[in-house]
C-alpha positions as CSV (number, residue, x, y, z in Angstrom):
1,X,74.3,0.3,129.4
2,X,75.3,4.4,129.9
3,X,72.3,6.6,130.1
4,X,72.8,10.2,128.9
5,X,70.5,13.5,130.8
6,X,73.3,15.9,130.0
7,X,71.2,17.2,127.1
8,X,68.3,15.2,125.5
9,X,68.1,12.2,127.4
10,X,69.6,8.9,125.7
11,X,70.4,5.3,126.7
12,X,72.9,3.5,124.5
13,X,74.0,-0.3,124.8
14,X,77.3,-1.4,125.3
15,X,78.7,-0.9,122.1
16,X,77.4,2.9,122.1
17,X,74.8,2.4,119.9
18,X,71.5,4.8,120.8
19,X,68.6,2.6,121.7
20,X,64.9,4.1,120.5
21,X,63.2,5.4,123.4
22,X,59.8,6.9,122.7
23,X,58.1,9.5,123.8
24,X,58.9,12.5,125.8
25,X,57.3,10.7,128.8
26,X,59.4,7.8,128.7
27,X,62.4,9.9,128.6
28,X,61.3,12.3,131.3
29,X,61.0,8.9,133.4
30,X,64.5,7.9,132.4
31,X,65.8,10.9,133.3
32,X,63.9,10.8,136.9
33,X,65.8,7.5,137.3
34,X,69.0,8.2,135.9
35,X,69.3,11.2,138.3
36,X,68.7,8.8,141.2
37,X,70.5,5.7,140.2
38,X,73.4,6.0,142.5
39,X,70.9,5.2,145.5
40,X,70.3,2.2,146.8
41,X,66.9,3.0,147.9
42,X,64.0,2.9,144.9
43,X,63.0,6.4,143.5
44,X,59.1,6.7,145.3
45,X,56.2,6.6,143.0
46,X,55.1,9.8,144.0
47,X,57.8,11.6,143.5
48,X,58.2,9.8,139.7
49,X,54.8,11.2,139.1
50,X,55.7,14.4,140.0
51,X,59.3,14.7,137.7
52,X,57.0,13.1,134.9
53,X,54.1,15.0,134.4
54,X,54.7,17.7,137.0
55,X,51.6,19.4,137.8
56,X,49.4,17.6,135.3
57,X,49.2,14.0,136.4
58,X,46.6,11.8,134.7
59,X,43.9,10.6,136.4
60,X,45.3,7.1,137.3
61,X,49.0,8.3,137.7
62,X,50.1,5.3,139.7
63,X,48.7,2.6,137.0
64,X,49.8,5.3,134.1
65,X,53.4,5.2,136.3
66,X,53.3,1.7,136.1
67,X,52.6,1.2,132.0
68,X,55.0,3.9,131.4
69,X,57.5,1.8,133.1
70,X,56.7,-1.0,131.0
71,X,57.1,0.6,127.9
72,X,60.7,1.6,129.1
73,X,61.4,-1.7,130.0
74,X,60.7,-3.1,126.4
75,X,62.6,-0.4,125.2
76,X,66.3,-0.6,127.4
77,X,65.4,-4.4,128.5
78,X,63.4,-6.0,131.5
79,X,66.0,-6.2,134.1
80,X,67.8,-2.4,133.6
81,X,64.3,-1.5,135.8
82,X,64.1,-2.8,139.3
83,X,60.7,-2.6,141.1
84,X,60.9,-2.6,145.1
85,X,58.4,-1.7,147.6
86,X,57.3,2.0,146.7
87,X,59.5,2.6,144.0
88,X,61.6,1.6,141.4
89,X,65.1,1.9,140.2
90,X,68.1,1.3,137.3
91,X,70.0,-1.4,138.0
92,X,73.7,0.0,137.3
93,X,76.4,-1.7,138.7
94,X,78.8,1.7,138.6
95,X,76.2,5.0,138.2
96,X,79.7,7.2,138.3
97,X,80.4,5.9,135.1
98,X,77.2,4.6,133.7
99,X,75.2,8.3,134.1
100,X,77.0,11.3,132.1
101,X,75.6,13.9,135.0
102,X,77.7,11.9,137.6
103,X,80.5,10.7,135.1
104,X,80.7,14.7,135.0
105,X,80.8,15.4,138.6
106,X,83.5,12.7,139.3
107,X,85.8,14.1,136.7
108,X,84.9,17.6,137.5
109,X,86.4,16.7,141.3
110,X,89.7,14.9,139.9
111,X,90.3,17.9,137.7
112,X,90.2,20.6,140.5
113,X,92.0,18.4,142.5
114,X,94.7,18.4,140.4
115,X,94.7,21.9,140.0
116,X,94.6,22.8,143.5
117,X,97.8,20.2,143.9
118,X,99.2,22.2,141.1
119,X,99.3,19.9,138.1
120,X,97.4,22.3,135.8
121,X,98.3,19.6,132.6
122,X,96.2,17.2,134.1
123,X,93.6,19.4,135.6
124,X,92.9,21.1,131.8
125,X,92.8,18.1,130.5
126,X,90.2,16.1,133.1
127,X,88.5,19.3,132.6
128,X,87.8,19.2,129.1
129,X,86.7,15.5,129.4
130,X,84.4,16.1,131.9
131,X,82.7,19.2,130.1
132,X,83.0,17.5,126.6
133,X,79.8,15.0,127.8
134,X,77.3,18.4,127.9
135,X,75.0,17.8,124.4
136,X,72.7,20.2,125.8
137,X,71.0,21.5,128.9
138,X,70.9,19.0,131.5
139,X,67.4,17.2,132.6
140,X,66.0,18.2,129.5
141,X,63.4,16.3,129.0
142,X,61.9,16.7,132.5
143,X,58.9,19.1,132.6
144,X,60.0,21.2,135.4
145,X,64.1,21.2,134.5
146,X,64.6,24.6,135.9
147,X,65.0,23.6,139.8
148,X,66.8,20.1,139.3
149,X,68.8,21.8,136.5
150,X,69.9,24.2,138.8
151,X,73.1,22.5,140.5
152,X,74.6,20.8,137.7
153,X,74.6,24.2,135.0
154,X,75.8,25.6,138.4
155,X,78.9,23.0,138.2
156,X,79.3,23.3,135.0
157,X,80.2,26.8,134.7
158,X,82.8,26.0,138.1
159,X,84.1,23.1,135.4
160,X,84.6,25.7,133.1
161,X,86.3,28.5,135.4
162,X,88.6,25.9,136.7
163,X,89.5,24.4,133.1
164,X,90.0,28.0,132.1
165,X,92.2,28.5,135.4
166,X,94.1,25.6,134.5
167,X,95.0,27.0,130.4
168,X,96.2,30.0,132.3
169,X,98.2,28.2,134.6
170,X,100.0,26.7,131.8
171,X,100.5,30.1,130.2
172,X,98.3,29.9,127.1
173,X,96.5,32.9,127.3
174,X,96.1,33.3,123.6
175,X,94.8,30.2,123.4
176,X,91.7,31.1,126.1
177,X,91.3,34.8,124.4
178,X,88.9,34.0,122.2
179,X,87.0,32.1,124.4
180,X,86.4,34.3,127.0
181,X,85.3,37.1,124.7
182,X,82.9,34.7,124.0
183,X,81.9,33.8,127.5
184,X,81.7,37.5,128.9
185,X,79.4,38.1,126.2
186,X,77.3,35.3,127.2
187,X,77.7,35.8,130.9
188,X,77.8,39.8,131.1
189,X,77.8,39.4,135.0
190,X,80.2,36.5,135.8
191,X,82.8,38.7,137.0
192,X,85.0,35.4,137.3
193,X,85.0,35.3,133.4
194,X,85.8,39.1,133.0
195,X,88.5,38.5,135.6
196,X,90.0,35.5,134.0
197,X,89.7,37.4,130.3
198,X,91.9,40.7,131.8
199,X,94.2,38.1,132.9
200,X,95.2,36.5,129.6
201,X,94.9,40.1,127.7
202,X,97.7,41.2,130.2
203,X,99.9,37.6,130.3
204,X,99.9,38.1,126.8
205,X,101.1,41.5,126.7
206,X,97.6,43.5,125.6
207,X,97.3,46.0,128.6
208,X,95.6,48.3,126.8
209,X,92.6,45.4,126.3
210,X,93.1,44.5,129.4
211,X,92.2,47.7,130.8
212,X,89.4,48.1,128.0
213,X,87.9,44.8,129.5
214,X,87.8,46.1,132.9
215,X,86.4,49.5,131.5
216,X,83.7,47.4,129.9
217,X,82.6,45.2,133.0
218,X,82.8,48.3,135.0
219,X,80.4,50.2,133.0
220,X,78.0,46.9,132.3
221,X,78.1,46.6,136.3
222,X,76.6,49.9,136.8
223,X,73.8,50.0,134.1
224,X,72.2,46.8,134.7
225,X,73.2,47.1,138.6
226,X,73.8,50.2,139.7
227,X,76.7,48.7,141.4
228,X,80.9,48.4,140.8
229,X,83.2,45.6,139.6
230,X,84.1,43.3,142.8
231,X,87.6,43.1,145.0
232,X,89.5,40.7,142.5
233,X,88.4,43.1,139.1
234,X,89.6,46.4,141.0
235,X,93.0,44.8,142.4
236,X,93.5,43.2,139.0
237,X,92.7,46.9,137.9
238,X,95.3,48.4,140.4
239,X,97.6,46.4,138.9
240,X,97.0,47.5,135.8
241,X,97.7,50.9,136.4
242,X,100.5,50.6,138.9
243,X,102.6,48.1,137.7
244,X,103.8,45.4,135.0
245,X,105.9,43.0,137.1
246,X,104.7,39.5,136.6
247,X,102.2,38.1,134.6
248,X,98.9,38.1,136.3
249,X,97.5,35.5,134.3
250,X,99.7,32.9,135.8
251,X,97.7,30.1,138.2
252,X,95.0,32.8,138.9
253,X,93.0,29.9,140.2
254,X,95.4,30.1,143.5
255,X,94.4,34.2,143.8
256,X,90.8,33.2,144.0
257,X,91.7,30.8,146.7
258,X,89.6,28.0,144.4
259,X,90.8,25.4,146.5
260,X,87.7,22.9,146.4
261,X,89.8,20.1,147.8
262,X,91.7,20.8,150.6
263,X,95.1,19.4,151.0
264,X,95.9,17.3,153.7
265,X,96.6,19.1,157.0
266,X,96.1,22.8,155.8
267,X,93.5,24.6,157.1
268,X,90.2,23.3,155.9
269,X,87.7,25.4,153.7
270,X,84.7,25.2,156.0
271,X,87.2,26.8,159.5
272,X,88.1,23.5,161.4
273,X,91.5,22.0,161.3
274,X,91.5,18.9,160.1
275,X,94.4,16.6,158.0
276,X,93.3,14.1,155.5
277,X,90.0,12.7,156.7
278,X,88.5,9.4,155.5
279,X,85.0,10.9,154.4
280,X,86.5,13.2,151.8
281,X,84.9,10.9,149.2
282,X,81.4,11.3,150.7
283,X,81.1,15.2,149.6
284,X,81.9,13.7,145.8
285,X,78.5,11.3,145.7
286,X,77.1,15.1,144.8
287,X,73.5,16.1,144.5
288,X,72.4,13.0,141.6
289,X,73.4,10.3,143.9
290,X,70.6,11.2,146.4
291,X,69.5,11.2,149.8
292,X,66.9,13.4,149.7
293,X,65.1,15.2,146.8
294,X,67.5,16.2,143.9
295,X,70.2,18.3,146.0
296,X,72.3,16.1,148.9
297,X,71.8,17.6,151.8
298,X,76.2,18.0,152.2
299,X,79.1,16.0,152.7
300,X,78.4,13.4,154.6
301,X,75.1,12.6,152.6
302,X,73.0,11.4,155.8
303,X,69.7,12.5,153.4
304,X,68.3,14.6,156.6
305,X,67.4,17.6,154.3
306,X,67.6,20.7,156.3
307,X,68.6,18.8,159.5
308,X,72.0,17.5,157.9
309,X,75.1,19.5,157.6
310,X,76.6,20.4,154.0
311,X,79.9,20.7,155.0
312,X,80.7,17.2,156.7
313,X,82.6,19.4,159.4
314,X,84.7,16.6,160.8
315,X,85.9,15.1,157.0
316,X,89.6,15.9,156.6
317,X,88.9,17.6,153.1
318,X,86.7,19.6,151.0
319,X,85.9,17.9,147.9
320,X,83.5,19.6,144.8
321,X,80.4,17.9,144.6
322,X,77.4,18.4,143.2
323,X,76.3,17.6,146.8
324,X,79.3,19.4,148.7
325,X,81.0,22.4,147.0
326,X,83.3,24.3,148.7
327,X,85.0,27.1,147.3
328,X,87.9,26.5,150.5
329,X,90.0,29.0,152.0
330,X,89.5,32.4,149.5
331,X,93.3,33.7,150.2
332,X,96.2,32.9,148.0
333,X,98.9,30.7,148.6
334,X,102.4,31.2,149.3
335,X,105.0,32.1,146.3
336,X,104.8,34.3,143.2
337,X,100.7,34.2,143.2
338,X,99.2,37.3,142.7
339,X,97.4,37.8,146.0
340,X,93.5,39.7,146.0
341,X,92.4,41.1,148.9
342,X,89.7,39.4,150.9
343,X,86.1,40.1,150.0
344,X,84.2,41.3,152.6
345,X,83.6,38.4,155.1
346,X,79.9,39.5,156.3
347,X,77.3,42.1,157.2
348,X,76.8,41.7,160.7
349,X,76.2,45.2,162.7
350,X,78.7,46.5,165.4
351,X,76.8,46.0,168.6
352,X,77.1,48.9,170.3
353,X,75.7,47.8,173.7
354,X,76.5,45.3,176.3
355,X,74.9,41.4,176.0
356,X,73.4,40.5,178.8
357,X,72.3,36.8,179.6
358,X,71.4,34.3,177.1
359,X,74.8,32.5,177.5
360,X,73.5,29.1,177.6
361,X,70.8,29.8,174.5
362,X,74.1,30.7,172.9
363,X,75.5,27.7,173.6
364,X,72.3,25.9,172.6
365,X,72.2,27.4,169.3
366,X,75.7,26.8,168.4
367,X,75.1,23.0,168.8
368,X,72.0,23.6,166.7
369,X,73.9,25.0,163.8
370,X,76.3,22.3,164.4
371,X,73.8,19.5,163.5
372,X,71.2,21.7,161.5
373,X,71.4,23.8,158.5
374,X,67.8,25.7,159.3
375,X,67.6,26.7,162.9
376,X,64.7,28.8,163.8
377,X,64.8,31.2,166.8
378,X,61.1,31.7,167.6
379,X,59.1,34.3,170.1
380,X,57.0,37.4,170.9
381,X,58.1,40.5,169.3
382,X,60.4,42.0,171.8
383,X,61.8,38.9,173.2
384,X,65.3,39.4,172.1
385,X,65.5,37.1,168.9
386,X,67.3,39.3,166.9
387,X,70.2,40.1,169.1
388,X,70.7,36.4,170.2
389,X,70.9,35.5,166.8
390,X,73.3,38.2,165.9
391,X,75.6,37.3,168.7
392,X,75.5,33.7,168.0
393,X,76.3,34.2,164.5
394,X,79.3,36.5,165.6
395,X,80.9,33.6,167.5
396,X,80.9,31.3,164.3
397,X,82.3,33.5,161.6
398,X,85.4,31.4,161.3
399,X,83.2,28.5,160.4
400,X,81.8,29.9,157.0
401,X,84.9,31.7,154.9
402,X,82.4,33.2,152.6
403,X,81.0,35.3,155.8
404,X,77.7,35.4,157.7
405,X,75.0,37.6,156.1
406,X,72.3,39.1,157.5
407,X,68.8,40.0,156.1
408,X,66.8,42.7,157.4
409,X,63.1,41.2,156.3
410,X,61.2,43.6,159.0
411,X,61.4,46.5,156.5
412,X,59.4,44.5,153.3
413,X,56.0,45.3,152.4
414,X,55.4,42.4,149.4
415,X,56.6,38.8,150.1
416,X,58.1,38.7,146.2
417,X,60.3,41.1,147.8
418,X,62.3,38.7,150.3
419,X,65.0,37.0,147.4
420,X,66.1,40.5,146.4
421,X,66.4,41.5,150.1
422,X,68.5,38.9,150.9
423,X,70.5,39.0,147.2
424,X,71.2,42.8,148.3
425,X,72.6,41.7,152.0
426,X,75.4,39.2,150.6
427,X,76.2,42.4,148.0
428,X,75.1,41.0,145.0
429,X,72.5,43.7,144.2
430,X,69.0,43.0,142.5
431,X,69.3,44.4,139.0
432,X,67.5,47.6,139.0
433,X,65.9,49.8,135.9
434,X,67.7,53.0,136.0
435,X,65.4,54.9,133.5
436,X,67.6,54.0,131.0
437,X,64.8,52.2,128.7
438,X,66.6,48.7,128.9
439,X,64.7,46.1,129.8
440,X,65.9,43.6,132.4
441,X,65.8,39.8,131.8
442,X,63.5,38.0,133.6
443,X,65.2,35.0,134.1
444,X,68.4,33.4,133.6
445,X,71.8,33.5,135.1
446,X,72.2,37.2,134.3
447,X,69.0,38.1,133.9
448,X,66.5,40.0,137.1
449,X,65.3,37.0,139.0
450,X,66.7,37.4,142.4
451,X,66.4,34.2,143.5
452,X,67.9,32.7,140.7
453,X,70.7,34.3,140.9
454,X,71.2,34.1,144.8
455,X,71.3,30.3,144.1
456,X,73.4,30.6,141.2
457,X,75.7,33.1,143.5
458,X,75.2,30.3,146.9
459,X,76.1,27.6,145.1
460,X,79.5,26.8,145.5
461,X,80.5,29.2,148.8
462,X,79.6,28.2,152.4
463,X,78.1,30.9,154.5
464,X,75.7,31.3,157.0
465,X,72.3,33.3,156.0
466,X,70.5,35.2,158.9
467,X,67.4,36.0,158.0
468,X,65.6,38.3,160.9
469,X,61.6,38.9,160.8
470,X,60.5,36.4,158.8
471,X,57.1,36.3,160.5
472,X,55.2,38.6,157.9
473,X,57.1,37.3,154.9
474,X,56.7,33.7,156.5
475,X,55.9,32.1,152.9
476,X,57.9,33.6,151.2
477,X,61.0,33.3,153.5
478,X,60.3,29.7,153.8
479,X,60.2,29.1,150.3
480,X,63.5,30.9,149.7
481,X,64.8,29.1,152.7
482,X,63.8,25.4,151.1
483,X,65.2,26.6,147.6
484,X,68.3,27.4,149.5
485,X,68.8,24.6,151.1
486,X,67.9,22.0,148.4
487,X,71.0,23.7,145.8
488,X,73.0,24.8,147.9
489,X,74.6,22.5,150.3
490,X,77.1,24.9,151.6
491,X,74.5,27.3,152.7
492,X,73.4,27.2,156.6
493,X,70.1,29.0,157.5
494,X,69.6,30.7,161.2
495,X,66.5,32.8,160.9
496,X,64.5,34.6,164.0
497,X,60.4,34.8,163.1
498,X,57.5,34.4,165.8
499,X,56.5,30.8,164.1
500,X,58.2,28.4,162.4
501,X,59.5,28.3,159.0
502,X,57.7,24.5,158.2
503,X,60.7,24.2,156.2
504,X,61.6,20.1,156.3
505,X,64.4,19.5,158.7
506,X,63.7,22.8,160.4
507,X,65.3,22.7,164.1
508,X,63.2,25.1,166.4
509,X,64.4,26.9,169.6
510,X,62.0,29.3,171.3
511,X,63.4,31.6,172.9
512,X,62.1,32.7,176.5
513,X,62.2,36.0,178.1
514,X,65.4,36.9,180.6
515,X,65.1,36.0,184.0
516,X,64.6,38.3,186.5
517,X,68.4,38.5,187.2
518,X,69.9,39.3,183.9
519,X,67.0,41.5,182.9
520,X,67.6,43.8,186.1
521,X,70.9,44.3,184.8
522,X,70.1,44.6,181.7
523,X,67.8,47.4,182.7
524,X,70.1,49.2,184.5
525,X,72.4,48.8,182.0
526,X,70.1,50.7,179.4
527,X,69.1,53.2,182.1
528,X,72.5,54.1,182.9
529,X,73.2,55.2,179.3
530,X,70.1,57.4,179.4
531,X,70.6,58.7,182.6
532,X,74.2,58.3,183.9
533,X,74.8,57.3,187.3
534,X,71.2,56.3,187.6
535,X,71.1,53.4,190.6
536,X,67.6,51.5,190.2
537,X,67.9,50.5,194.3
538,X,67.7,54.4,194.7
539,X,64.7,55.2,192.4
540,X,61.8,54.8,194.4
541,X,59.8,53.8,191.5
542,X,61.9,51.1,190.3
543,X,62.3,49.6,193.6
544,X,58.4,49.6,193.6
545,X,58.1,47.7,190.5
């Protein structure tokens, strides 16, 4: 039996044919159990209600659960649904190969790793199989597709950039032309498509389009943005103008550093050494297999939701999952590669003052974000949250090579205003009405919903989100936070408020004012700056105090 949710949903016997399901409800519950069928644990009852009728259960939802499920039965056969304690599950002996959205992952994985080990034949063509099982937009039958559709349209359009990487590689940039005037005019703001399109115009000998392309982004950027092309458009730009040496659309997936899988004993994509791990399969499982929710919680797929780490630290490679994508080490490889300069690796402020103290909370925090991916620093205003957590993320910048981000939440007035604040602090700008009478989109990919788009831009990179002040905007940020942290499972969360988040698998970690020691010096320290040569043993007043 294969089950197909990569479009309407479908279940077809073993000679292909399609076998008559019903209703939209008995679908949606295929679906719910399809996503899930690479557990071993039953799908809960609840959360079947939930995926099935969403926020209009009927009165009796468990019995209506429970009739639905034997109307499904009669329709794929009595044993294909298990019922356990709590729950109930497919029975699929291999749910890699038996469910399309996890048939796609797995091939999805083996074609980037065969482009990152520089076999771009194979890679195109794994590529193409994996994308060719898309009839439609995934979960589609499920009532509230938009959230558990997130990750996999998400991995999709990787599939696509690396199949696209791979044509390229194998110097077929006519061949791809087409399709990526196509694609830009689909994705206006994928700056990887327009970057991949100026490529082929050039490898095929079209400057002059190619610079008409990157006129074209450049001038969509800034009227739905207000902002400019990113580093790899205005080196690809440079090059342009400067010189014709070399083709640049040759194995441009090396210049974006798309190095999902890392290779044995090279430097790993989330910082730490490592060569050849045995858990490198364990960031494959992806998001559908399930631990917890829709989105795996990372790597190592312990199911811990905000508690668990995304990036299985000590595996010995970085595989893409829909439960572990990482986009690895973002600089090009040695050899003929045309290199792009780094982006920008973070946000964090210069601190222009001495730290004082707080070494061992530093130390505390660090092992937090070690086994965490939502650590909470909580206190009075005035305590010192938001400089403890600024030098704590500055000690682990290494550990996320798509930086550490910071967002200023102190300043917001409205709650709705948080996922734009923190889509502005990793530079991908809110889209903004310029009194130019075009109307934004409200949703989408491209369209005006921040947090859309932060997830959509979070996805596949691993970085570490600071988000400072939450306490006003608690909702909001939490919210955000959980959205996060459910699809995106390279995505770490350290955020300072007065109260907790209440975000599942939140680690908390008050933080206590200075002891008398350190905060003598530290007031010295300030009162020095202000008044040099000041000596607080000298000052009658201080000694007083």
């Amino acid at each position: 039996m294969r089950y197909l949710i990569l479009g309407t949903t479908e279940a077809r016997d073993d000679h292909g044919a399609p076998l008559p399901l019903g209703g939209p409800r008995i679908r949606a519950l295929l679906a719910a159990l399809a996503v899930r069928s690479a557990r071993s644990a039953p799908a809960p009852v609840d959360v079947l209600i939930d995926e099935v009728w969403a926020a209009d259960p009927p009165h009796d939802a468990p019995a209506a659960l429970q009739a639905l499920v034997g109307r499904l039965r009669r329709a794929i056969g009595r044993d294909a649904v298990i019922s356990s304690p709590g729950g109930y599950r497919l029975a699929t002996a291999a749910p890699q190969d038996d469910v399309d959205l996890l048939l796609f992952e797995r091939l999805t994985n083996e074609g980037i790793r065969a482009l990152d080990a520089d076999d771009p034949g194979t890679a195109a063509a794994t590529l193409r199989k994996a994308l060719a099982l898309w009839r439609g937009p995934a979960l589609a039958d499920l009532p509230d597709r938009e959230t558990a559709a997130a990750r996999p349209e998400a991995l999709r359009l990787t599939a696509l950039h690396r199949r696209i990487d791979a044509d390229l590689a194998l110097d077929r940039p006519t061949d791809v032309i087409p399709e990526l005037r196509e694609l830009v005019a689909d994705h206006p703001l994928d700056e990887t498509f327009h970057a991949q399109l100026i490529r082929a115009l050039r490898a095929a000998g079209h400057s002059a389009d190619a610079l008409a392309a990157y006129e074209d982004v450049r001038r969509t950027l800034a009227d739905r943005l207000g902002t400019g092309p990113g580093a790899e458009l205005k080196e690809l730009h440079r090059q342009l103008l400067t010189t014709d040496a070399g083709p640049a659309g040759r194995e441009p997936h090396a210049a974006r550093g798309g190095a999902y899988t890392a290779e044995a004993g090279a430097s790993r994509a989330d910082g730490h050494g490592g060569s050849g791990g045995t858990e490198a399969d364990s960031g494959v499982r992806g998001v559908f297999d399930g631990r917890d929710g829709y989105a795996a919680r990372g790597g190592r797929g312990t199911g811990a939701g905000a508690g668990s780490r995304a990036d299985g630290r000590e595996a010995g490679s970085h595989t893409v999952g829909m439960g572990g994508v990482g986009m690895g080490s973002r600089t090009a490889r040695s050899g003929s590669r045309t290199a792009v300069p780094p982006l920008p690796h973070g946000n964090l402020r210069a601190r222009l003052t001495s730290f004082v103290g707080r070494q061992k909370e530093i130390g505390d925090i660090l092992r937090d974000l070690d086994g965490a991916r939502l650590v909470t620093l909580t206190g009075p205003g005035g305590s010192g949250k938001t400089r403890l957590s600024e030098e704590a993320a500055a000690t682990v910048t290494d550990g996320y090579p798509d930086g550490v981000w910071i967002a200023e939440l102190a300043p917001l007035d409205q709650p709705s205003a948080v996922p734009g604040a923190v889509l502005s602090a990793v530079g991908r700008r809110e889209t903004t009405l310029l009194a130019t009478g075009l109307e934004s989109r409200a949703t989408g990919a491209d369209g005006g919903d921040p947090a859309s788009r932060l997830v959509e831009y979070c996805a596949d990179r691993r970085l570490l989100l600071l988000l400072d002040n939450c306490e006003h905007v608690i909702d909001a940020a939490a919210r955000l936070t959980e959205t996060l942290l459910a699809h995106c499972p390279g995505v770490t969360v350290l955020a300072t408020s007065r109260e907790p988040l209440g975000v599942p698998g939140e680690t908390i970690r008050p933080v206590e004012p200075l002891p008398p020691a350190p905060a003598h010096q530290l007031f010295a320290e300030r009162a020095a700056t202000v008044r040099p040569g000041f000596d607080p043993a000298a000052d009658p007043d201080t000694a007083a105090a």
